[in-house]
C-alpha positions in Angstrom: 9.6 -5.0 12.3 10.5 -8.4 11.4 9.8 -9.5 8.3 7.2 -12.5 7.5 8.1 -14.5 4.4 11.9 -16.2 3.9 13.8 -15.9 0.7 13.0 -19.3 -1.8 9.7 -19.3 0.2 6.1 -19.6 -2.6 3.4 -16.8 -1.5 0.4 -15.7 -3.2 0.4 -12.1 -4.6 -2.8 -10.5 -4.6 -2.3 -7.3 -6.7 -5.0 -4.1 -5.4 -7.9 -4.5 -7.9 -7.5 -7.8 -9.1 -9.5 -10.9 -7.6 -7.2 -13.6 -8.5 -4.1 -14.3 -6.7 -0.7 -15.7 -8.3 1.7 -17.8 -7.4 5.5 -16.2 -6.6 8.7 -16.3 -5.0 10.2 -14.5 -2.7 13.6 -13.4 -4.4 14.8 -11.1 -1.5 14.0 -9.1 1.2 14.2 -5.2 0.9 15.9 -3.0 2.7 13.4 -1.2 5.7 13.1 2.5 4.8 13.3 4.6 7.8 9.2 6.1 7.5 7.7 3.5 5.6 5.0 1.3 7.8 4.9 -2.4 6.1 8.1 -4.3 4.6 8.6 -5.1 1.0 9.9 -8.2 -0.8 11.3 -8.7 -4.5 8.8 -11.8 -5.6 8.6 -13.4 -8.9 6.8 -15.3 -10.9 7.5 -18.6 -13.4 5.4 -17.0 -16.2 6.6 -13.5 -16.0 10.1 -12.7 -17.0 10.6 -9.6 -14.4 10.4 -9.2 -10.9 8.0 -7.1 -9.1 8.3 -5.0 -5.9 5.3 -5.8 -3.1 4.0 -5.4 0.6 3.9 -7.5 2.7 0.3 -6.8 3.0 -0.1 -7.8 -0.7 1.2 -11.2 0.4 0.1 -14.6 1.4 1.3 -17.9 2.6 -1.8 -19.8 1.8 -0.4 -21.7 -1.4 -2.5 -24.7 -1.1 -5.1 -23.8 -3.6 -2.7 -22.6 -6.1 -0.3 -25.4 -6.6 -3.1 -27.9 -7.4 
């Protein structure tokens, strides 16, 4: 697997349950884990002091709309 987003890159995080994405960064890569079947990141947001742990399938590079 290769992994889809670059560090420094902006994304929109889509949490499960929640309509309205948010804008983050991609802080780091994680590590692959040997049985898992989608790659993480570390992402953060400006308005949240913590960082948050996400699949890549919670992930998008569509960050037109949000920086407007």
């Amino acid at each position: 697997m290769s992994f889809k987003f670059l560090v420094g890159q902006n994304v929109e995080y889509t949490p499960i349950g929640e309509k309205t994405a948010g804008l983050y960064k991609i802080m780091r890569q994680m590590p692959e884990e040997q049985q898992a079947t989608e790659l993480k990141y570390r992402i953060k947001s400006e308005t949240e002091v913590y960082e948050r742990n996400v699949p890549e399938s919670q992930l998008s590079s569509d960050v037109g709309a949000a920086s407007e």
